[in-house]
C-alpha positions as CSV (number, residue, x, y, z in Angstrom):
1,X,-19.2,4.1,-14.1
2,X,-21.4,1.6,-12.8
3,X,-22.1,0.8,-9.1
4,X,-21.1,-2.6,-7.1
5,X,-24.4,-4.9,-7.0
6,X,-24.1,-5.7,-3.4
7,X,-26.6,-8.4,-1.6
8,X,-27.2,-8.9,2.5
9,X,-27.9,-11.9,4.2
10,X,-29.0,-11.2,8.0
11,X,-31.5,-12.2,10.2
12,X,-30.8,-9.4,12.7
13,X,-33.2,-6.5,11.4
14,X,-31.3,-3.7,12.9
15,X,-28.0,-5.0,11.3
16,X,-29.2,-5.9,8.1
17,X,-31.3,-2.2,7.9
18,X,-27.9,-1.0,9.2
19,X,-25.8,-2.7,6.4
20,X,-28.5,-1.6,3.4
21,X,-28.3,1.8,4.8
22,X,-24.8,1.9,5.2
23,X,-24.0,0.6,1.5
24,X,-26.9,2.6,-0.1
25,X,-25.0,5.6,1.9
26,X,-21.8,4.9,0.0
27,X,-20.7,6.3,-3.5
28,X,-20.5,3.4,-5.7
29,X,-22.3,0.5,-4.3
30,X,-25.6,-0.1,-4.5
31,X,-27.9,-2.5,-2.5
32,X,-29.2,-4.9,-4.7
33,X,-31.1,-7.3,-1.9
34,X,-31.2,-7.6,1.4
35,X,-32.1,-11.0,3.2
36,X,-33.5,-12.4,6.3
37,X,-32.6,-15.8,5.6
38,X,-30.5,-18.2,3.1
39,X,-33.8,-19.6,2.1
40,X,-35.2,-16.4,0.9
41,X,-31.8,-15.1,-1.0
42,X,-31.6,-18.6,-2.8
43,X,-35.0,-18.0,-4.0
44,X,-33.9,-14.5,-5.3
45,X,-31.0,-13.1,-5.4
46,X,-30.6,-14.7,-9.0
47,X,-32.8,-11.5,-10.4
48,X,-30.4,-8.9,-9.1
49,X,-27.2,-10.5,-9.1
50,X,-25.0,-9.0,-6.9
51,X,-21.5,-8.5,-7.3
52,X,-20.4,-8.9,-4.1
53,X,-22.7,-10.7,-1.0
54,X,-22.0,-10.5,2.8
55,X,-23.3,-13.4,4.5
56,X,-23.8,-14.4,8.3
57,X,-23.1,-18.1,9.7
58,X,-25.9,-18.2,12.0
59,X,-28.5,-18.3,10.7
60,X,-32.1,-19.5,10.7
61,X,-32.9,-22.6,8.5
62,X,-29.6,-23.1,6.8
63,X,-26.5,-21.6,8.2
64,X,-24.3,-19.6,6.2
65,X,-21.5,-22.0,5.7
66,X,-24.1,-25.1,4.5
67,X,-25.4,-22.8,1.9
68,X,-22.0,-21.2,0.8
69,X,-21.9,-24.2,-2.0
70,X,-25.2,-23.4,-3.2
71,X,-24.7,-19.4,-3.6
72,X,-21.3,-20.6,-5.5
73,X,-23.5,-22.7,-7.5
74,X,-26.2,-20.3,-8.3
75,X,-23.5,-16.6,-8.1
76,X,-20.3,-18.1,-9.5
77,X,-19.5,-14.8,-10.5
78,X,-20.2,-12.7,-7.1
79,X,-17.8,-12.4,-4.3
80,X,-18.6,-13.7,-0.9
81,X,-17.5,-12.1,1.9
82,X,-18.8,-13.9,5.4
83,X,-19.9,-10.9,8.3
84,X,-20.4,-13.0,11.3
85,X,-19.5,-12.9,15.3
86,X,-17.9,-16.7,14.7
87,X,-14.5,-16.8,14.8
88,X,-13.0,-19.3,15.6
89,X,-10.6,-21.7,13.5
90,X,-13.4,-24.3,12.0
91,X,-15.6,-21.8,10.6
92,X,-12.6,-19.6,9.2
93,X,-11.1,-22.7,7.4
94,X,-14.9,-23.9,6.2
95,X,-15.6,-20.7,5.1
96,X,-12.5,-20.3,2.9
97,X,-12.9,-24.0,1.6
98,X,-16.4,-23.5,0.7
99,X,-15.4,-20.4,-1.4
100,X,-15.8,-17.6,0.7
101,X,-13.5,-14.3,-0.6
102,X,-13.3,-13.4,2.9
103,X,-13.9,-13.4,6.2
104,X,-14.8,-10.2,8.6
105,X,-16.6,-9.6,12.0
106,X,-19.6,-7.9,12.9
107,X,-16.7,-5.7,15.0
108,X,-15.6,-4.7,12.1
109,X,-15.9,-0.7,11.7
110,X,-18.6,0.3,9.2
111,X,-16.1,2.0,6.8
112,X,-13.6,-1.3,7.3
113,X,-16.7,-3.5,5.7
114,X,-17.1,-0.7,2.8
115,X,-13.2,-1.0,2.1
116,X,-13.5,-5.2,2.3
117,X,-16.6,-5.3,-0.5
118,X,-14.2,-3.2,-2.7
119,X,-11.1,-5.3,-2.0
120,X,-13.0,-8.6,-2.9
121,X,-14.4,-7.7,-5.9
122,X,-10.7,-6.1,-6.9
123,X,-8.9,-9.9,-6.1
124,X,-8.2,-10.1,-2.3
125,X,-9.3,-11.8,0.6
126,X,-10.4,-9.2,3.2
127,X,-10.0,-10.4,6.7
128,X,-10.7,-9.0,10.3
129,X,-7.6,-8.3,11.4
130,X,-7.9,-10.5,14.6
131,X,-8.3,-13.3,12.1
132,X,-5.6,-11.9,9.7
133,X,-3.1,-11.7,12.4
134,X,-4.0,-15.6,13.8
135,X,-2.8,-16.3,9.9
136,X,0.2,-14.4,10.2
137,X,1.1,-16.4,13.8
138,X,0.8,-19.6,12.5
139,X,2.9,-18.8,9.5
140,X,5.3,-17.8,11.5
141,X,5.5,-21.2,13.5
142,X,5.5,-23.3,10.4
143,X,8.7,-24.3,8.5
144,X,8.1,-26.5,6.0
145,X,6.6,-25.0,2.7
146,X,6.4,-26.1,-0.5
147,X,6.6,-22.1,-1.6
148,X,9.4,-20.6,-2.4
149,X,9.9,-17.5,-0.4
150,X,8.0,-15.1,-2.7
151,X,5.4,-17.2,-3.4
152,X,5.8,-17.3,0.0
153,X,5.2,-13.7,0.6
154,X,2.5,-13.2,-1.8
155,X,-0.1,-16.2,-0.3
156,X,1.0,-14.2,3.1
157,X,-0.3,-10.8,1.3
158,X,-3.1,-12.5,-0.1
159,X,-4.4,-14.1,3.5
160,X,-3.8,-10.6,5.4
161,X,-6.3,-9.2,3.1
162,X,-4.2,-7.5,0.8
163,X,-5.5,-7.1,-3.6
164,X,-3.5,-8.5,-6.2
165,X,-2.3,-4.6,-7.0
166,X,-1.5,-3.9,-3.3
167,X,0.4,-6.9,-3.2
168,X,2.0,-6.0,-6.3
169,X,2.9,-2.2,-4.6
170,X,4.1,-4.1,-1.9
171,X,6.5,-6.4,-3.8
172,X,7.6,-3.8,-6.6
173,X,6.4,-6.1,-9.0
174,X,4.3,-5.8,-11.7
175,X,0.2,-7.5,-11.3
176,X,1.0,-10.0,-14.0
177,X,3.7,-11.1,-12.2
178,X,1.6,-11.7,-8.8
179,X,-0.6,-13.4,-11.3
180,X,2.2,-15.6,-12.5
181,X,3.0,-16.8,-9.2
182,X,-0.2,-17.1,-7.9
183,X,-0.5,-19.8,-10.5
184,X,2.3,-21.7,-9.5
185,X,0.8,-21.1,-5.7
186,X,-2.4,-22.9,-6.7
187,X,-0.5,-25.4,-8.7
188,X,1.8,-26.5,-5.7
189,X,-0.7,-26.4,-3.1
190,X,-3.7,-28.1,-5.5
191,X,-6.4,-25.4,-5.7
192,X,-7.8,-23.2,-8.0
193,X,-8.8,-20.0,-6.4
194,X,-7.6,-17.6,-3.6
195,X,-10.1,-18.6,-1.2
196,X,-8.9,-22.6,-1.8
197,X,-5.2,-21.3,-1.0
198,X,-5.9,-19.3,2.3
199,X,-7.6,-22.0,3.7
200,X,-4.7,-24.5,2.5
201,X,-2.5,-22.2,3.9
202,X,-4.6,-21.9,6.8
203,X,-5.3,-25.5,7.9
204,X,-1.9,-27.2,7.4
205,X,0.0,-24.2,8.2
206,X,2.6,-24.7,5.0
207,X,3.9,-20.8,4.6
């Protein structure tokens, strides 16, 4: 079975030696690049592709979130999954819109950030659980949704972090039937990926 590709984008040397090590240390991923900048993963992570990329915000040069549409552009097919110490609403919601798969912490436990590549690559949207629970609270407040209530409960699986067959455990229902309301999720809120409906969800607080 092959290994998840996964690429680092850090400027901290001890974190980003840290987060090589730790993923090179774990049995099936395999470090695939590991970046001081955005400048110098745009100008190379195209050779190794990875399959799933953690990315800071702050950054030297360009910051995380500006380059997010560029990495889409040039990874469509890799998972992004932002590792920063920001966490406050804007960067959350930007993140997400820009096409991030999820959002985590540099809190976040070692083995927590080794569960999260695995969950983005398998369809969720992994998420610190101090941002997951913010999501949750503001559901909570809002009543007016265009979702019906398990569509409802699904976009709420989906922003807690949760993979389309976890939400599917979850629910008792089958993964093509989270997949067939997912679609009708993106088609009432007008997006076209996870990542677009979180942060939908997110910034006008419709669940």
């Amino acid at each position: 079975m092959s290994k998840l590709r996964v690429g680092i984008v850090e400027d901290d040397d001890e974190i980003r030696d840290a987060l090589a090590l730790l993923v090179r240390g774990t049995g099936g991923l395999d470090c695939v690049g590991a970046y001081p900048s955005c400048e110098a993963a745009l100008a190379q992570v195209t050779t190794r592709p990875p399959d799933v990329l953690l990315l800071d915000i702050g950054l030297p040069g360009i910051s995380g979130l500006d380059a997010l549409p560029r990495f889409r552009a040039a990874l469509p097919e890799t998972d992004i999954v932002m590792l920063t110490i920001r966490d406050d609403d804007e960067a959350v919601f930007l993140a997400l819109e820009r096409g991030a798969s999820g959002y985590l912490l540099k809190t976040t436990a070692p083995s927590r950030i080794v569960e999260a590549i695995t969950e983005a690559r398998n369809g969720g949207a992994p998420m610190s659980p101090s941002i997951a629970r913010r999501v949750t609270e503001s559901f909570r407040r809002s009543t007016a949704t265009p979702l019906s209530p398990r569509e409802n409960d699904i976009l709420l699986l989906l922003c807690e972090g949760h993979s389309y067959k976890t939400i599917a455990a979850q629910l008792y229902v089958s993964v093509e039937t989270v997949h067939s309301h997912l679609k009708s999720i993106y088609r009432k809120l007008e997006v076209d990926s996870k990542s677009g409906a979180v942060a939908k969800a997110l910034r006008q607080r419709i669940v």
